[in-house]
N, C-alpha and C positions, 0 to 999 in steps of 0.2 A: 504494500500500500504506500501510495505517496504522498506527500502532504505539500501542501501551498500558504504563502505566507498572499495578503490581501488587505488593500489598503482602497480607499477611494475622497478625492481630497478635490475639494470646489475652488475654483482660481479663476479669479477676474483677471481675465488676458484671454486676448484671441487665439484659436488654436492653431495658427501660423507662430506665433510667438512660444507658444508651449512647445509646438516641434521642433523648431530651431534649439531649445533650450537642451530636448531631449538628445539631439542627434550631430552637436556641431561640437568641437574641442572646447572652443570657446563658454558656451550656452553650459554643458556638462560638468565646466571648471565654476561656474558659478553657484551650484548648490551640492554637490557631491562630493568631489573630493580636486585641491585646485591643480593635482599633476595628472593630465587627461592628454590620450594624445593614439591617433589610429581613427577616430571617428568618419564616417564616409558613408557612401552606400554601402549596398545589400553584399556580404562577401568580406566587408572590412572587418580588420581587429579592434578592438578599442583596448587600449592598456589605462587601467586606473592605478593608481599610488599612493598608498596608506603607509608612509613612512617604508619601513624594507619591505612591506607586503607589495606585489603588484597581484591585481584582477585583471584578466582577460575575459572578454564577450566577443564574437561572432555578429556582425549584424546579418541578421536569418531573415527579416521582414522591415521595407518600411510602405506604408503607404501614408502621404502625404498629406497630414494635419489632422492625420486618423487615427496612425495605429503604426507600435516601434516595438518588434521582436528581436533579442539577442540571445545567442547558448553561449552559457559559459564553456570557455576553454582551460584548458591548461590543467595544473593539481591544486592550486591552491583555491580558497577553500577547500579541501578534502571533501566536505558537506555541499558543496555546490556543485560537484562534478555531474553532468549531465542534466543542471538546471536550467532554466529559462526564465528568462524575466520579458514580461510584456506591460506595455503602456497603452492602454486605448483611451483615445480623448474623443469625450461626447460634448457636444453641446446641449443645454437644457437649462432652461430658469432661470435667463439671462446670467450663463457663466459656463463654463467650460469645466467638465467632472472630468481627472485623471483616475482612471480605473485602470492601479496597478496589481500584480500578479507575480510571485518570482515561484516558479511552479515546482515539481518535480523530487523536492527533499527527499528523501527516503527515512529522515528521521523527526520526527517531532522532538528532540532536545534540546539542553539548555542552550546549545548555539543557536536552534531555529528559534526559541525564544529572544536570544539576546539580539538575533538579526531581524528578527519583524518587529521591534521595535527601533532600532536604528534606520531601519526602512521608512519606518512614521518621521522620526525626526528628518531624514533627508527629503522626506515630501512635503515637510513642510517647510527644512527651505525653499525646496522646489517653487514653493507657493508665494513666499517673500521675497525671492528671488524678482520674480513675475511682479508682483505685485509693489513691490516698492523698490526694486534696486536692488537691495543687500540679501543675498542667500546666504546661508551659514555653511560652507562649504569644508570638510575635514581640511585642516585641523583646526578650526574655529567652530564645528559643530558644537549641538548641545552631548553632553557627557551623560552618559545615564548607570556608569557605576564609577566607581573610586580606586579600580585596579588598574 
């Protein structure tokens, strides 16, 4: 059985603006983490950098101002090997719903816990990002333990 980590988070900005955010080096460095670099079409790597950690993603789908599919590569996370993360943006109720998904865990543990909520926190810089300028991008995100 697998498990998915599921977020959905409302941002005043048009979904031109969210895509771009989602899908460009630039846009990625402003709520995620600020060493971003590979992003492109469908085919490209995206390397992210959390101090000596690097994340690897796949971009597997984009369709424009819609919908952004990535698999992760590589080993690291060990717990993420053969997951997916998707972004689908809707518009509704004068605003634009990010309905994210990092799919496929195969464990519900305390790292899937530690990481669906660090998930919340980057979407919602996402959202401040968007919405006023300042996203909280690693290492200036919010901290959610003391280790």
């Amino acid at each position: 059985m697998s498990h998915s980590i599921r977020h959905k988070v409302g941002i005043q900005a048009p979904p031109a603006a969210i895509y771009q955010a989602l899908t460009s080096n630039e846009g990625l460095a402003q709520w995620w983490t600020h060493e971003v670099s590979g992003a492109g079409p469908v085919g490209s790597i995206i390397t992210f950098k959390f101090n000596d950690v690097s994340l690897r993603f796949k971009v597997s789908s984009l369709k424009k101002d819609q919908q952004i599919i990535w698999a992760h590569q590589g080993d690291m996370p060990e717990a993420w090997k053969g997951t997916h993360i998707w972004f689908d943006i809707k518009t509704d109720e004068g605003q634009c719903f990010v309905h994210f998904q990092h799919s496929n865990w195969q464990a519900a543990d305390g790292f899937f816990a530690h990481c669906n909520t660090k998930w919340a926190v980057f979407l919602l810089s996402l959202k401040n990002y968007l919405e006023t300028g300042q996203g909280q991008a690693f290492p200036n995100d919010v901290q959610i333990d003391h280790s």
